[in-house]
Biopython code that builds the backbone (N, CA, C, O; Angstrom):
import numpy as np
from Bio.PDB.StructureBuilder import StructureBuilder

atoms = [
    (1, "UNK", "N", (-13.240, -8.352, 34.220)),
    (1, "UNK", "CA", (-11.947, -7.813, 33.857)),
    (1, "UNK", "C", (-11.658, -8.179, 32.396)),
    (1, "UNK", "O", (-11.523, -9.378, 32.150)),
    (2, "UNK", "N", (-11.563, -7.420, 31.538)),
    (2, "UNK", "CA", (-10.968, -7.622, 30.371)),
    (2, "UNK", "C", (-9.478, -8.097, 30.375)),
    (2, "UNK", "O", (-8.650, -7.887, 31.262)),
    (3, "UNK", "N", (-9.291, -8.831, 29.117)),
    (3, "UNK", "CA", (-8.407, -9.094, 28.680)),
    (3, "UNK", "C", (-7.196, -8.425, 27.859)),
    (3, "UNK", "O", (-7.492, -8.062, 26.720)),
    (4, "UNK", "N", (-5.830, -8.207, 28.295)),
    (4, "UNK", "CA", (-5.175, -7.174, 27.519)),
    (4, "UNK", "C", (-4.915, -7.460, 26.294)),
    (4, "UNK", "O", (-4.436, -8.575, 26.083)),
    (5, "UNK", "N", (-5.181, -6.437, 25.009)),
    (5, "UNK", "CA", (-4.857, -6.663, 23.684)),
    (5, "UNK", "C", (-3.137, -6.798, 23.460)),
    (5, "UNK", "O", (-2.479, -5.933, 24.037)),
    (6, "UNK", "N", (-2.510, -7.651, 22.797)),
    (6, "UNK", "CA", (-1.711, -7.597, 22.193)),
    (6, "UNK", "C", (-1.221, -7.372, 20.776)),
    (6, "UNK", "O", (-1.036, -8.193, 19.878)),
    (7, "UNK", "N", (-1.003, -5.633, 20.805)),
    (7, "UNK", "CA", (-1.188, -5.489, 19.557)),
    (7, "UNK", "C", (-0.693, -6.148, 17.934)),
    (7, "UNK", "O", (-1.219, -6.109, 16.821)),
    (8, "UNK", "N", (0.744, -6.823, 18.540)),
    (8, "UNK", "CA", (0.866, -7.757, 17.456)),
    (8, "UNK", "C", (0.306, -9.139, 17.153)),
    (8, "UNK", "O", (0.763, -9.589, 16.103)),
    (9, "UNK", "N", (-0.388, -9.785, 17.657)),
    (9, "UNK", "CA", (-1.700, -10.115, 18.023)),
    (9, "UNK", "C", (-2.555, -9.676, 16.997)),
    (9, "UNK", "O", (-2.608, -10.084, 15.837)),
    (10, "UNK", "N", (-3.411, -8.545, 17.708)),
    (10, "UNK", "CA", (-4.226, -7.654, 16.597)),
    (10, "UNK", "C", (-3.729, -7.678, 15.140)),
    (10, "UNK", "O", (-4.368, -8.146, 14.198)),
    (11, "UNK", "N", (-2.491, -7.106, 15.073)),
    (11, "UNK", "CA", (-2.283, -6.305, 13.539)),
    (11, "UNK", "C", (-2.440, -7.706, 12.886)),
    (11, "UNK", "O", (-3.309, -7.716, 12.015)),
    (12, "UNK", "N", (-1.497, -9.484, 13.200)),
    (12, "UNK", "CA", (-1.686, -10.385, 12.919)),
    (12, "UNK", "C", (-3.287, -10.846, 12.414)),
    (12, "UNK", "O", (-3.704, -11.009, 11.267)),
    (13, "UNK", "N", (-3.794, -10.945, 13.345)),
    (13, "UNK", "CA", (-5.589, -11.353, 13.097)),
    (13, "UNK", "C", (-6.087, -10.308, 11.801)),
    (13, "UNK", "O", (-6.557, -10.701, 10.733)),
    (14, "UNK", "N", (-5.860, -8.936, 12.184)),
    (14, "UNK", "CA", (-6.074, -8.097, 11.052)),
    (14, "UNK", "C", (-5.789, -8.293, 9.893)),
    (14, "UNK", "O", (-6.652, -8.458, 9.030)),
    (15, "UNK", "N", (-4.391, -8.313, 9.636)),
    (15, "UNK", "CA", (-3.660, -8.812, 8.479)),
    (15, "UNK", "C", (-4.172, -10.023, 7.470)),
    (15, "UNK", "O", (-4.098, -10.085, 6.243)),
    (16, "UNK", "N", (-4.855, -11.197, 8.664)),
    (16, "UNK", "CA", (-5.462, -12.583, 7.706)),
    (16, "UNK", "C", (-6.795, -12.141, 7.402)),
    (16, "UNK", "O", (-7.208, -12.149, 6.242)),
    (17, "UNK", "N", (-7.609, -11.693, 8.531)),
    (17, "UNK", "CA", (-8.967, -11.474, 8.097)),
    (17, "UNK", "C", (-9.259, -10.241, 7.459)),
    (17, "UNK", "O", (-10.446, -9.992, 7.244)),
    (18, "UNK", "N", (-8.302, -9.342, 7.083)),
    (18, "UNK", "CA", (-8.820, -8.219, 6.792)),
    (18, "UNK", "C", (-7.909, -7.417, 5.807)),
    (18, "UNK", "O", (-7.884, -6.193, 5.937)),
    (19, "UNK", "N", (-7.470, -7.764, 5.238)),
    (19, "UNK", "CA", (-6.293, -7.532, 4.137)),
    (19, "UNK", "C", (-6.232, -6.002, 3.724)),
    (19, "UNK", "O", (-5.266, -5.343, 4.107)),
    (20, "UNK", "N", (-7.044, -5.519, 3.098)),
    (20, "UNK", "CA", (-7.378, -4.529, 2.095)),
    (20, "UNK", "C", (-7.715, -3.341, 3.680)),
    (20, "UNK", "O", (-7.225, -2.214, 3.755)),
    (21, "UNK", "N", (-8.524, -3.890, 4.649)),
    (21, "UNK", "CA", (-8.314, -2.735, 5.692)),
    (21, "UNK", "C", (-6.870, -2.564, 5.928)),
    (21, "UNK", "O", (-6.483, -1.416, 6.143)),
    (22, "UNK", "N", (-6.163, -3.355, 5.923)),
    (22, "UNK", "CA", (-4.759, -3.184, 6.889)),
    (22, "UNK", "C", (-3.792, -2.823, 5.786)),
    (22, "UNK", "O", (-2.591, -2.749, 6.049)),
    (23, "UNK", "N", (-4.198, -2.616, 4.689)),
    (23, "UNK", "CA", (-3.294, -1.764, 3.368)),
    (23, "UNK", "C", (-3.844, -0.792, 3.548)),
    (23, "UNK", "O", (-3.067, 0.160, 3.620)),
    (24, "UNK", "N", (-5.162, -0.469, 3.696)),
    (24, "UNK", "CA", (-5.314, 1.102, 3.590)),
    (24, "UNK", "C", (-4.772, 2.008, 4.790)),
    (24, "UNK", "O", (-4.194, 3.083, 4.632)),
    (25, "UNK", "N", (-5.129, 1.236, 6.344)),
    (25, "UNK", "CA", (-4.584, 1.493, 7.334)),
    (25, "UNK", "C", (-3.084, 2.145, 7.217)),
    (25, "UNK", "O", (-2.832, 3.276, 7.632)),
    (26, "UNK", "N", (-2.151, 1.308, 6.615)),
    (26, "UNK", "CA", (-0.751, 1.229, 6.613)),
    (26, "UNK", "C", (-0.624, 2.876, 5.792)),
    (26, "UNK", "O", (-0.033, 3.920, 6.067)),
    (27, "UNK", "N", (-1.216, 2.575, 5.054)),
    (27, "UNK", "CA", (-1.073, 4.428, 3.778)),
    (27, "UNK", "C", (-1.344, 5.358, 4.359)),
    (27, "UNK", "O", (-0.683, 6.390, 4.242)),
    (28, "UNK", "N", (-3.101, 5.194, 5.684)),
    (28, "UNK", "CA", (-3.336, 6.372, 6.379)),
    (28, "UNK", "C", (-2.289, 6.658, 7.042)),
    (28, "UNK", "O", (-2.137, 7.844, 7.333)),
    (29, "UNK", "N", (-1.349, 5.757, 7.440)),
    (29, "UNK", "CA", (-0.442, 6.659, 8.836)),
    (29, "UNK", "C", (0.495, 7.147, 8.052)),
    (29, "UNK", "O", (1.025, 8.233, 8.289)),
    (30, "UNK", "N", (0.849, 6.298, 6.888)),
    (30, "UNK", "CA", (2.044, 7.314, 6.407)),
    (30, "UNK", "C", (1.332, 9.097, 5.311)),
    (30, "UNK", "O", (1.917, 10.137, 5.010)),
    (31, "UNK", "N", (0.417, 8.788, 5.152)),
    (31, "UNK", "CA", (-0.748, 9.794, 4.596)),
    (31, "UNK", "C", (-0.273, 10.941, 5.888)),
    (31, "UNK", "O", (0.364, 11.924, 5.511)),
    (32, "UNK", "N", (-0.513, 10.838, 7.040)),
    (32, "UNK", "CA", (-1.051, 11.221, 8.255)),
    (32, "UNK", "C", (0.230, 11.788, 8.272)),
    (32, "UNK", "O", (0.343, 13.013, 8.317)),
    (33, "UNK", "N", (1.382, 10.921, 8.236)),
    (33, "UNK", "CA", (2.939, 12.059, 8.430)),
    (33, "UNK", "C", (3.194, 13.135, 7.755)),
    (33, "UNK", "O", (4.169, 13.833, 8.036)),
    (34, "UNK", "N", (2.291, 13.455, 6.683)),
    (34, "UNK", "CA", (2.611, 14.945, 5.485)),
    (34, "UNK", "C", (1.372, 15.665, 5.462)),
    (34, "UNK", "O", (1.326, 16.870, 5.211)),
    (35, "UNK", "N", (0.386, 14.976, 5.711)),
    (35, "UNK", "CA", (-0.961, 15.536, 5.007)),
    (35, "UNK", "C", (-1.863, 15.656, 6.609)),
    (35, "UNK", "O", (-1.771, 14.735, 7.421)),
    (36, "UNK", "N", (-2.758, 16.974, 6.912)),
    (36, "UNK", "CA", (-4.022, 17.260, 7.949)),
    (36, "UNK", "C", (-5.327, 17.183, 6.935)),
    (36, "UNK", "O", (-5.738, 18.012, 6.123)),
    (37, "UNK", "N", (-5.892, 15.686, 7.342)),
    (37, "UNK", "CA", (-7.027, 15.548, 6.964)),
    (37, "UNK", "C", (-7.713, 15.019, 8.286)),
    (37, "UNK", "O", (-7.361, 14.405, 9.293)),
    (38, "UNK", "N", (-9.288, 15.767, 7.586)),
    (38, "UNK", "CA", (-10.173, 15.228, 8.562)),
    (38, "UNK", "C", (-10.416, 13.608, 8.433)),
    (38, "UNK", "O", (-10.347, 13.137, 7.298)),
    (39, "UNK", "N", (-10.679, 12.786, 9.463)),
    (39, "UNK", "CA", (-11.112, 11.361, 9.202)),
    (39, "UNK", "C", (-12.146, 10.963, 8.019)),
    (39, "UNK", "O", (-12.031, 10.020, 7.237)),
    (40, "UNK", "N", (-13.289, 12.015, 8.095)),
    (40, "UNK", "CA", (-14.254, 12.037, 7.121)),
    (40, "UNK", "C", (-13.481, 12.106, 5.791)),
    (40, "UNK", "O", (-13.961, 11.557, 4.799)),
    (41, "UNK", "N", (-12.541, 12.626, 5.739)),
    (41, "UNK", "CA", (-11.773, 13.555, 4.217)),
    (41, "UNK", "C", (-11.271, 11.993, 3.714)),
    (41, "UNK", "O", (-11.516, 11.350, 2.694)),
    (42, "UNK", "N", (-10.291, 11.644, 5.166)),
    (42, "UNK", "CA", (-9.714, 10.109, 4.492)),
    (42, "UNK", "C", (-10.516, 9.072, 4.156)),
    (42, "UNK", "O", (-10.010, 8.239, 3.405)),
    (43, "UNK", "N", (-11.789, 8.874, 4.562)),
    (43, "UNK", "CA", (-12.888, 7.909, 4.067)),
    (43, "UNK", "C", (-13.303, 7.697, 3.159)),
    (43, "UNK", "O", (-13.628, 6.617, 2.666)),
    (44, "UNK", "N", (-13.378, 9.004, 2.673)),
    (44, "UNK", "CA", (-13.713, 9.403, 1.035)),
    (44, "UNK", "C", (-12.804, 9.245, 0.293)),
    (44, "UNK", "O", (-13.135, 9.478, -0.869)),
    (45, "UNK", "N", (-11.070, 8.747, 0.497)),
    (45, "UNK", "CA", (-10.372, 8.353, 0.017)),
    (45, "UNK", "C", (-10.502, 6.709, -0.244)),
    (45, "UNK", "O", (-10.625, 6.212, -1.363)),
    (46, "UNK", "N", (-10.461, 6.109, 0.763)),
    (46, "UNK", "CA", (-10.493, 4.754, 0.846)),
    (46, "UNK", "C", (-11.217, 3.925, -0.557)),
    (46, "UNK", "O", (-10.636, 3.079, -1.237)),
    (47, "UNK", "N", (-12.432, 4.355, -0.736)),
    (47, "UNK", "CA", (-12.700, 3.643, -2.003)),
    (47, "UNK", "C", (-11.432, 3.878, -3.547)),
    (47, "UNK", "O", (-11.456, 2.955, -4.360)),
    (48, "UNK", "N", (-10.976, 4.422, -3.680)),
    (48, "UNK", "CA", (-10.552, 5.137, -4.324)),
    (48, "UNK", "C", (-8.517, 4.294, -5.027)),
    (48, "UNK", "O", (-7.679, 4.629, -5.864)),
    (49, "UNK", "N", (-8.677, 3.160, -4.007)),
    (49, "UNK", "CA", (-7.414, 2.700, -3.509)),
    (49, "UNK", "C", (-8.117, 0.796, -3.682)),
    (49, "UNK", "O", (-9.138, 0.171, -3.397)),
    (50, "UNK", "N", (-6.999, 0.595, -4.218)),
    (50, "UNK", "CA", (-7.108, -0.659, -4.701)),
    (50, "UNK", "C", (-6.247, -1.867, -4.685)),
    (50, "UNK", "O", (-5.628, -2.006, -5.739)),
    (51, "UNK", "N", (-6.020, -2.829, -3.743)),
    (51, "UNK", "CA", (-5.088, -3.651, -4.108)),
    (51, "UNK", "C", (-4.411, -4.542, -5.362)),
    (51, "UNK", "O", (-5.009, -5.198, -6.216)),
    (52, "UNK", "N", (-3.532, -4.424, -5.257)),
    (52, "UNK", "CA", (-3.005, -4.966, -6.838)),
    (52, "UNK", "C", (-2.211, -6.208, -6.702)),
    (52, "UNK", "O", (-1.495, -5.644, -5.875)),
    (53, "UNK", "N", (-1.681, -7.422, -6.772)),
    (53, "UNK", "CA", (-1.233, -8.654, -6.954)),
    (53, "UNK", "C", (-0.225, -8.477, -7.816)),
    (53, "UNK", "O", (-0.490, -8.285, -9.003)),
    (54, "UNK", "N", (1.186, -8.514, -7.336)),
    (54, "UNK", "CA", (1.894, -9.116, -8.943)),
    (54, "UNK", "C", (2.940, -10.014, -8.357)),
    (54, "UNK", "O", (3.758, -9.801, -7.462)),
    (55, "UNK", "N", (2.704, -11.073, -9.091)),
    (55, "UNK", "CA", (3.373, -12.172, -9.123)),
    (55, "UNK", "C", (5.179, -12.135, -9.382)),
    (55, "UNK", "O", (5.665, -11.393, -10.235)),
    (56, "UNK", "N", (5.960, -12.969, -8.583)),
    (56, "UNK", "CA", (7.091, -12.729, -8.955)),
    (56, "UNK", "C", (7.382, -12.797, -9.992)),
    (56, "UNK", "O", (7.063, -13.730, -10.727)),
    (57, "UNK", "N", (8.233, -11.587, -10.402)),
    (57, "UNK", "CA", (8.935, -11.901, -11.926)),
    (57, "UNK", "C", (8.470, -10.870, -12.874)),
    (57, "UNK", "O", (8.932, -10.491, -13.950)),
    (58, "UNK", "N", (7.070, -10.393, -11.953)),
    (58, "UNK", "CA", (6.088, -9.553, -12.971)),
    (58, "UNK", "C", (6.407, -8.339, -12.979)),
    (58, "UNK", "O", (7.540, -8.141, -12.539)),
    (59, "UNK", "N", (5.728, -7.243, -13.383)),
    (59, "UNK", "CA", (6.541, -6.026, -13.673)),
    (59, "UNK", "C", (4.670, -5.001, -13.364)),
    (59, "UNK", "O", (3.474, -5.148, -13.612)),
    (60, "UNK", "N", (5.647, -3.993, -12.666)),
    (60, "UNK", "CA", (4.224, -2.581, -12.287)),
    (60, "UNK", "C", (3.929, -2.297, -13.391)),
    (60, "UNK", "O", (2.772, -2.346, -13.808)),
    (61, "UNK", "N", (5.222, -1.840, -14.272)),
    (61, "UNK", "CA", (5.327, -0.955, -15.697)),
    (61, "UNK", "C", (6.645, -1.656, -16.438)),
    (61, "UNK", "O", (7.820, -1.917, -16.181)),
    (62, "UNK", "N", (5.753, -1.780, -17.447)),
    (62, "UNK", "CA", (7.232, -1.723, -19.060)),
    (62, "UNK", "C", (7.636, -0.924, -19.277)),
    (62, "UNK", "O", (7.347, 0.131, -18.711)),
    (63, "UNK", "N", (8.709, -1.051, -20.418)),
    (63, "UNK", "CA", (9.290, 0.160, -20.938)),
    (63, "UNK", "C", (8.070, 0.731, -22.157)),
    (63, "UNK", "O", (7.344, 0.063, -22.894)),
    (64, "UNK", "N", (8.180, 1.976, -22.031)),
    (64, "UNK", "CA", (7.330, 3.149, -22.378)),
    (64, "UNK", "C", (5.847, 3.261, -21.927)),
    (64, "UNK", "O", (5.055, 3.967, -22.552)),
    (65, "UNK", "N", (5.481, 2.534, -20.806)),
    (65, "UNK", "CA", (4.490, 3.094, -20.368)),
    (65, "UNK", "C", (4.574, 4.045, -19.035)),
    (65, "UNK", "O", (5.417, 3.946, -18.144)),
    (66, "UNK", "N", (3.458, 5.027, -19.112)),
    (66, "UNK", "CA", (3.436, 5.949, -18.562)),
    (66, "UNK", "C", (2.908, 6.025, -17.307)),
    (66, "UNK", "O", (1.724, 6.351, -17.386)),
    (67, "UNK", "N", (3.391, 5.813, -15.813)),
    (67, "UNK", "CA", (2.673, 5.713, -14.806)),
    (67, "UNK", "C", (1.891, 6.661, -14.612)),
    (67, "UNK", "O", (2.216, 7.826, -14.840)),
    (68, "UNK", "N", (0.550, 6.255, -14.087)),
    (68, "UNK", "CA", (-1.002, 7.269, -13.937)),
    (68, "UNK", "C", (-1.380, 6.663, -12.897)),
    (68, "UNK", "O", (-2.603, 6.525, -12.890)),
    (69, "UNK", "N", (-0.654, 6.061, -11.643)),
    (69, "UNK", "CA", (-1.518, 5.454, -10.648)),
    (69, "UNK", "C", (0.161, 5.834, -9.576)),
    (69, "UNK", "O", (1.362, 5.853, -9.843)),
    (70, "UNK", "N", (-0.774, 6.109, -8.192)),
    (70, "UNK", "CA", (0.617, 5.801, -7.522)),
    (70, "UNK", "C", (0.646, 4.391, -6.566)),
    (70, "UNK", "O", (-0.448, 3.925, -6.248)),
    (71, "UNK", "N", (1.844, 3.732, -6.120)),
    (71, "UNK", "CA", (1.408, 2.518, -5.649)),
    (71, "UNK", "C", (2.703, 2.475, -5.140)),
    (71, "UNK", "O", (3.761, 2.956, -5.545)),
    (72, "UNK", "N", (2.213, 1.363, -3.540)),
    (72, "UNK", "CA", (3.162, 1.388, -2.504)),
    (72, "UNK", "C", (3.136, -0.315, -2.629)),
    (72, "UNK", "O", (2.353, -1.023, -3.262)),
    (73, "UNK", "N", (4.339, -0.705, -1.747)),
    (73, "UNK", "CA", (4.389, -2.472, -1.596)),
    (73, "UNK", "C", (3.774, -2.194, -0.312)),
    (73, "UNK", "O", (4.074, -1.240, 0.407)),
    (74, "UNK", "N", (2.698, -3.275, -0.004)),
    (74, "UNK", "CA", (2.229, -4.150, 1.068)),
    (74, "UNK", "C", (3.382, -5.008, 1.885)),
    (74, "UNK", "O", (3.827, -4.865, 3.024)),
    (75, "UNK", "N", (3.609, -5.724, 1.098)),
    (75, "UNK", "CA", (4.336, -6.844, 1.562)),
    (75, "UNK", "C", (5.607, -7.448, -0.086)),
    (75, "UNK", "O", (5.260, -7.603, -1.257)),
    (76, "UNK", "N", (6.636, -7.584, 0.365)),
    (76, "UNK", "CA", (7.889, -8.098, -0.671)),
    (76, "UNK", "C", (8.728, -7.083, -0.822)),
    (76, "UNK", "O", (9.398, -6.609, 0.095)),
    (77, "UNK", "N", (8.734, -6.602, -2.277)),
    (77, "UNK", "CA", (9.995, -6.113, -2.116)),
    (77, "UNK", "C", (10.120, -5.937, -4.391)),
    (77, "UNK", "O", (9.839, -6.746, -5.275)),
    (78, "UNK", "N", (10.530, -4.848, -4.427)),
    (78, "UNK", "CA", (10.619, -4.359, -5.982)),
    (78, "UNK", "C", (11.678, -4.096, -6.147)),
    (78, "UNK", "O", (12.320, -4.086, -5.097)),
    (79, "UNK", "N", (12.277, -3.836, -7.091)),
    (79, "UNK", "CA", (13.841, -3.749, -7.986)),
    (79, "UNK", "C", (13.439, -2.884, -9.419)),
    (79, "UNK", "O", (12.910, -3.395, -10.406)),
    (80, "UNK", "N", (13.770, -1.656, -9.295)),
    (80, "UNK", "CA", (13.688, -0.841, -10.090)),
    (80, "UNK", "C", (14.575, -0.768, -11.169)),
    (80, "UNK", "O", (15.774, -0.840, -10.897)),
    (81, "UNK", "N", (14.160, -0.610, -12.610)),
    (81, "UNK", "CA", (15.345, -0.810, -13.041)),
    (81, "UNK", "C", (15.304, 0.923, -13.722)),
    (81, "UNK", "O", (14.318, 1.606, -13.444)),
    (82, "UNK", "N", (16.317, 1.466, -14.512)),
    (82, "UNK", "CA", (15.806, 2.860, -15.286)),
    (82, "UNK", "C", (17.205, 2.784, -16.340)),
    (82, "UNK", "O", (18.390, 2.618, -16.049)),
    (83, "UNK", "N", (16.550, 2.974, -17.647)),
    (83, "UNK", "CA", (17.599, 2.736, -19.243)),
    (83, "UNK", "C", (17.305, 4.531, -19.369)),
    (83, "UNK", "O", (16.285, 5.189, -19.163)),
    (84, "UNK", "N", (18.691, 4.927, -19.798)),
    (84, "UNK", "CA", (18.535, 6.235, -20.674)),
    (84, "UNK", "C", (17.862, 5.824, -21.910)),
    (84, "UNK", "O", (17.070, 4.885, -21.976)),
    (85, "UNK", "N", (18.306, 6.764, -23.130)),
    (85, "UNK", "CA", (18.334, 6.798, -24.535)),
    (85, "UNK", "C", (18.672, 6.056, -25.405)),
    (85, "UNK", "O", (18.268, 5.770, -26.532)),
    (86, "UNK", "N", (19.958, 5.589, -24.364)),
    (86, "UNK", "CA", (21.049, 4.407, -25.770)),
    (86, "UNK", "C", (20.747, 2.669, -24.432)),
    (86, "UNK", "O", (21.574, 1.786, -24.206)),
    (87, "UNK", "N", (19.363, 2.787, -23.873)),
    (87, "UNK", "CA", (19.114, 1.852, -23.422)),
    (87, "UNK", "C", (20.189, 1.582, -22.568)),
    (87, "UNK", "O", (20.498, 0.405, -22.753)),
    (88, "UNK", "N", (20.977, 2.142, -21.645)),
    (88, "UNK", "CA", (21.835, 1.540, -20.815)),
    (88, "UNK", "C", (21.453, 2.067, -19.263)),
    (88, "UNK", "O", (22.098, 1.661, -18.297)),
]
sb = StructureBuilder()
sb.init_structure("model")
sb.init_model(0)
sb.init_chain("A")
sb.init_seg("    ")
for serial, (resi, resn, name, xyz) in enumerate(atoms, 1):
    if name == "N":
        sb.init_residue(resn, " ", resi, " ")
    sb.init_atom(name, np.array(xyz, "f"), 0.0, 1.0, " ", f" {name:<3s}", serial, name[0])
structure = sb.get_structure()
């Protein structure tokens, strides 16, 4: 007789041993709510996707650079800021 999985359990164990699966995981399902791809299609995505680190305090983007990447939080929490013209 097997033993029943508990999936929070799972996602837990996942989460320590397996980091970078369980970020990409997290994107496929929300991927999966807009977009019909084949599994094969999303695989060929996966390399393609990269975890990024930023330390509190740190910043995605300065002022005048131009975002060319798109990027979701894992885990924490961001504070956007946005200046017009006369910087306010």
């Amino acid at each position: 007789m097997h033993k029943a999985i508990d999936p929070a359990e799972h996602l837990r164990e996942r989460t320590l041993n397996h980091p970078i699966s369980l970020m990409f995981d997290l994107l496929l399902g929300k991927m999966r709510e807009h977009v019909k791809l084949s599994d094969e299609d999303f695989a060929r995505c996966e390399p393609h996707f990269h975890p990024l680190e930023i330390a509190k305090g740190g910043y995605l983007l300065q002022a005048g650079e131009v975002a060319v990447h798109a990027a979701f939080v894992q885990q924490g929490l961001f504070r956007t800021f946005v200046l017009d013209g006369d910087g306010q």
